[in-house]
C-alpha positions as CSV (number, residue, x, y, z in Angstrom):
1,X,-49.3,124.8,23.4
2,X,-48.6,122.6,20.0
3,X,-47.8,118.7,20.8
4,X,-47.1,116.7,17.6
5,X,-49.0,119.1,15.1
6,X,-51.9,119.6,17.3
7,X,-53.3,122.4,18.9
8,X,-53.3,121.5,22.7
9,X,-56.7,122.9,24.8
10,X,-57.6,122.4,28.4
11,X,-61.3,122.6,29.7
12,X,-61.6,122.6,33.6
13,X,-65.2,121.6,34.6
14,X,-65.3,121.8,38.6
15,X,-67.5,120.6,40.7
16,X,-69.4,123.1,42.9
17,X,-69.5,121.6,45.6
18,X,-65.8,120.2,45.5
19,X,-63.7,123.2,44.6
20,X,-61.2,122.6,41.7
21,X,-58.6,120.9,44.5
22,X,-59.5,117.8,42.8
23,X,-58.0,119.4,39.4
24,X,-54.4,119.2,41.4
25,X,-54.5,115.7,41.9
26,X,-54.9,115.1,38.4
27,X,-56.7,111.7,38.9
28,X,-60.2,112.1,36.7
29,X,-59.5,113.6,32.8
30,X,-61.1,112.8,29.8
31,X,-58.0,113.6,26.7
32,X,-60.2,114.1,23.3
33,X,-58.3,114.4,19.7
34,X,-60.6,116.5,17.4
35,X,-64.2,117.6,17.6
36,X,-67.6,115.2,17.1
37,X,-68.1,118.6,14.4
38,X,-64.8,118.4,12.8
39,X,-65.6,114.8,12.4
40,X,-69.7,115.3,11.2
41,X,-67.6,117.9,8.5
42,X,-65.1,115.1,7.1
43,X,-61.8,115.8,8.9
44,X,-60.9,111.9,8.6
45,X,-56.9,112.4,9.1
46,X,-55.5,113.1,12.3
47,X,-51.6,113.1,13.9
48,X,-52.5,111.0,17.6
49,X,-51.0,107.6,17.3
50,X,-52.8,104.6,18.9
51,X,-48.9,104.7,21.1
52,X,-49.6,108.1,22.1
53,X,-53.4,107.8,22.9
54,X,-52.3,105.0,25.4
55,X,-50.3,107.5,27.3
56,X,-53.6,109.2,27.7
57,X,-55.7,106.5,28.5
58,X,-56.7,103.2,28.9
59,X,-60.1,102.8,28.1
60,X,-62.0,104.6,25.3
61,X,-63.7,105.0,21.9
62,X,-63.5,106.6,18.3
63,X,-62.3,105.7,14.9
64,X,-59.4,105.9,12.6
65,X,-57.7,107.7,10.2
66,X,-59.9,107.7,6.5
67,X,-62.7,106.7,8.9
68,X,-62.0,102.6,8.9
69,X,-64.1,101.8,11.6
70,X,-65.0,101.8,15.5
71,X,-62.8,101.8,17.8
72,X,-63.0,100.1,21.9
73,X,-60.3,100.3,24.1
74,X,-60.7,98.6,27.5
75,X,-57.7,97.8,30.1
76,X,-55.2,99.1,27.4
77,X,-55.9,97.1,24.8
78,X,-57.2,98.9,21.7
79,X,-59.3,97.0,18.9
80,X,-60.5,98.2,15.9
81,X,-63.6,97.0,14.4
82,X,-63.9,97.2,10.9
83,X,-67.0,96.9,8.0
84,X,-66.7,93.6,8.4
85,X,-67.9,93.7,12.1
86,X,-64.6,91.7,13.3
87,X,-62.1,93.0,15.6
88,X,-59.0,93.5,15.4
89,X,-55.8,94.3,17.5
90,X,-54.7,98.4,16.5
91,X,-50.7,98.6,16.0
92,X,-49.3,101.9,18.1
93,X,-48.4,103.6,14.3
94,X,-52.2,103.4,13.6
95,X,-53.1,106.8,14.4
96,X,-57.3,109.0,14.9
97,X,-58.8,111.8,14.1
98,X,-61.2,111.4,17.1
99,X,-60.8,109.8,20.0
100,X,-61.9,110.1,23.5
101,X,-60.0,108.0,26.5
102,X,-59.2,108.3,29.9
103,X,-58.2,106.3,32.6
104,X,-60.9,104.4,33.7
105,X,-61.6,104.6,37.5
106,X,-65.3,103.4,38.5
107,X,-67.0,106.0,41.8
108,X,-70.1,103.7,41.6
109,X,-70.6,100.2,40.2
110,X,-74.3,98.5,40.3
111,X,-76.1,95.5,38.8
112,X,-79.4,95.2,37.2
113,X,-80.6,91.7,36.7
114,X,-84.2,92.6,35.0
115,X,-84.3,93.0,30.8
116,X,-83.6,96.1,29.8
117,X,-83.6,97.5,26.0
118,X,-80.8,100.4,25.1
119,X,-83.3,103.1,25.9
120,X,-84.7,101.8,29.3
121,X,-80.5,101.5,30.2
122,X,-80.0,105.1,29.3
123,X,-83.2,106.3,31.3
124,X,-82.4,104.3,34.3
125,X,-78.7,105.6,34.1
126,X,-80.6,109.2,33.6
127,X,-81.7,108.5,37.5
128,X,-78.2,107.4,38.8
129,X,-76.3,110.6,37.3
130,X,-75.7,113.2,40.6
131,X,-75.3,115.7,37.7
132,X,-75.9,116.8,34.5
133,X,-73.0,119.2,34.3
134,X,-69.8,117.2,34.0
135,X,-68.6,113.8,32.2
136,X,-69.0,110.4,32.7
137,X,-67.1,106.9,31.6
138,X,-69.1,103.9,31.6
139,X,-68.2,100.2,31.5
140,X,-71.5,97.6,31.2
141,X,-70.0,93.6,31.0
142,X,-72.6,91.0,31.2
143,X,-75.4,88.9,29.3
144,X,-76.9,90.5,26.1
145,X,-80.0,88.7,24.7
146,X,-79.4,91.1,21.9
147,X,-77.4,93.6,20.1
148,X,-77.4,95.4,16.9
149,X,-74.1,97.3,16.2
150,X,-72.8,99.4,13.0
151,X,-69.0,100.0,11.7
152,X,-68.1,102.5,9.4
153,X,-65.7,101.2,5.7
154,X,-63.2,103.2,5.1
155,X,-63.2,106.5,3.0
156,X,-61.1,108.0,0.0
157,X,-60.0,111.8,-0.7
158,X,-62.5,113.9,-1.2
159,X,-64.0,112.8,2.3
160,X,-67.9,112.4,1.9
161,X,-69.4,114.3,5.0
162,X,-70.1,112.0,8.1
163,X,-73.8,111.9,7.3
164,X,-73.6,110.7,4.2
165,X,-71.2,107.6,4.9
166,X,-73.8,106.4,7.5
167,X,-76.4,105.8,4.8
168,X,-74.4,103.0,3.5
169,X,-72.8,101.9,6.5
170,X,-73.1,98.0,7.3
171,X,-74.7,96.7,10.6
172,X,-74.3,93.7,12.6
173,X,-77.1,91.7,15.0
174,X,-76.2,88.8,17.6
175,X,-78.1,87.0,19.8
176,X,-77.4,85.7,23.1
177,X,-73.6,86.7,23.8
178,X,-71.6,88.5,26.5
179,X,-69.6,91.4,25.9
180,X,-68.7,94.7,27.7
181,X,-70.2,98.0,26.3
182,X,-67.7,101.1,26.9
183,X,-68.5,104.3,26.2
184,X,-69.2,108.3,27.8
185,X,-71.8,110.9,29.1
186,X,-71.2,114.4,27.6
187,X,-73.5,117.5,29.0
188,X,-75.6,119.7,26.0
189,X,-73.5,122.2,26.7
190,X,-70.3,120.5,24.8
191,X,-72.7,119.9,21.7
192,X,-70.3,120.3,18.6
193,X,-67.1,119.3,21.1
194,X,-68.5,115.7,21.6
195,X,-72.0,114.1,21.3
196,X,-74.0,115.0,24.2
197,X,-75.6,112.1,25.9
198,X,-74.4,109.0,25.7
199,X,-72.5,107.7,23.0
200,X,-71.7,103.6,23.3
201,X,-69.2,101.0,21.5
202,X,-69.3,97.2,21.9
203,X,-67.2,94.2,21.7
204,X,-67.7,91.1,22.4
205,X,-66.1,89.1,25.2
206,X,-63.8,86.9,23.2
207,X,-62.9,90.3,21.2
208,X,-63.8,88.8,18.3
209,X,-66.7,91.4,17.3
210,X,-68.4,94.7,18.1
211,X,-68.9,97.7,16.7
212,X,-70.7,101.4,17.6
213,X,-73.9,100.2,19.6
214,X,-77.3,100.6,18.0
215,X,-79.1,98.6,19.8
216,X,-79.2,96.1,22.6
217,X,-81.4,94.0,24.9
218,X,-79.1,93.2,27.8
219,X,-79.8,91.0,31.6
220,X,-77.7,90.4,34.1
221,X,-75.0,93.6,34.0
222,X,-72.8,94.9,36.1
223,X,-72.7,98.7,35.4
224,X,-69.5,101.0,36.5
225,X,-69.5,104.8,36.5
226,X,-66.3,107.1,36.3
227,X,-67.3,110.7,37.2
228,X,-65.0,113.0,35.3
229,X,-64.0,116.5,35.6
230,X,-61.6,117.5,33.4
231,X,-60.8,117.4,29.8
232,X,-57.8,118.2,28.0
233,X,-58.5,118.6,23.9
234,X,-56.4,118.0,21.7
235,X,-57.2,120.1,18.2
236,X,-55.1,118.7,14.9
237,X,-53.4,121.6,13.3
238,X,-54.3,120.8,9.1
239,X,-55.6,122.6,6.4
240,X,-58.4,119.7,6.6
241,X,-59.9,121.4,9.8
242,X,-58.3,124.6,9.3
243,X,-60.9,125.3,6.7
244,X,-64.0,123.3,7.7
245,X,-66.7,125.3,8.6
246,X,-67.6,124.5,12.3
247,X,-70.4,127.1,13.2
248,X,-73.3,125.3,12.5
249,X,-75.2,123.8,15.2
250,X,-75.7,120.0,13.3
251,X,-78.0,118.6,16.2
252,X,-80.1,116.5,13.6
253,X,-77.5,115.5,11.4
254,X,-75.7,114.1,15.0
255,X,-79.1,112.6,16.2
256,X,-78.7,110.4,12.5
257,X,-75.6,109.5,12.4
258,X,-75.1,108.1,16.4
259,X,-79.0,106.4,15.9
């Protein structure tokens, strides 16, 4: 099926012990534009506008055509944050090469009121996930003692691969604000469709700032959890991707570029 020059592709994860009734219902999908490998290769243009992509979803992350930036989409608003660490509002012509939204619909919200750094959150999410086999959405608002985010500038024709833009790329630190973190769970087994494990945005609660989430020393959260069971992929139809070479596993080259 081809939807504005893309190459439309449906993945049905079910859960065992559900059936795929649920699929009917059509309530829980995760819509992605591109590949986290297409991406990691330098396929920087895409044909999803920011007008479509809300049709999709209303909460989300990813970037921007010629790379400029991190995007964070919560409650249908969409901001882009740019090298600059600032954010700002994205008009529906802006259009991505990667994006991944969905509706967001918590099954669980819980609270932690102890100190936590970014990898005591992930490991004490580890424990709360019933499963390791499908997708998850996860919204964090609350108090953040600390947090150290990056941006991405934007790129010109010949695209540099993704690896090497990170070497240059510009980081931000504050102290002491709120915010809400957004961001997704993907299994190992999607390695090379999206980045397995959890992969985290920021902005800041006045939606002034933000940016892809390095690190962070957070207290007083409130944590909610989408479980998600579908995902519908949407694959851009250009010689850019056409020709890139996706068959190599590029595990450490992801492991650098989302640390």
């Amino acid at each position: 099926m081809k939807i504005d020059g893309y190459l439309l592709v449906v993945v049905f994860l079910c859960l065992a012990t559900h059936g795929c009734t649920h699929l009917q219902k059509n309530e829980d999908i995760v819509f992605q534009a591109s590949t986290i490998s297409a991406l990691l290769e330098g396929v920087y243009d895409g044909n999803v506008t920011y007008k479509d992509l809300k049709k999709r979803g209303d909460f989300g992350i990813g970037t921007f055509n010629s790379l400029d930036g991190e995007m964070i989409g919560l409650e249908g608003k969409f901001y882009q944050i740019k090298d600059d660490g600032m954010a700002y509002s994205v008009p529906d012509t802006m259009k991505t090469p990667f994006a991944v939204v969905t509706f967001f619909k918590p099954n669980e919200a819980l609270f932690l009121d102890n100190t936590m750094d970014c990898n005591q959150l992930e490991k004490h999410l580890d424990t709360i996930l019933p499963t390791k086999n499908i997708i998850y959405a996860f919204k964090i608002e609350g108090d953040f003692k600390y947090i150290k985010t990056r941006s991405v500038p934007k790129q010109s024709k010949p695209y540099p691969p993704l690896i090497e833009v990170v070497k240059d790329q510009p980081t931000f630190e504050f102290s002491n604000v709120k915010g809400t973190i957004a961001g997704f769970w993907f299994p190992d087994y999607m390695e090379g469709i999206n980045v397995p494990g959890y992969h985290f945005h920021l902005i800041t609660k006045d939606k002034k700032a933000g940016g892809h989430l390095l690190e962070c020393e957070l207290q007083n959260v409130r944590i909610e959890i989408d479980y998600i069971s579908e995902l519908f992929m949407a694959l851009p139809e250009n010689s850019e991707f056409y020709n890139a070479d996706l068959t190599k596993k590029k595990t450490g080259e992801l492991e650098k570029v989302e640390k």
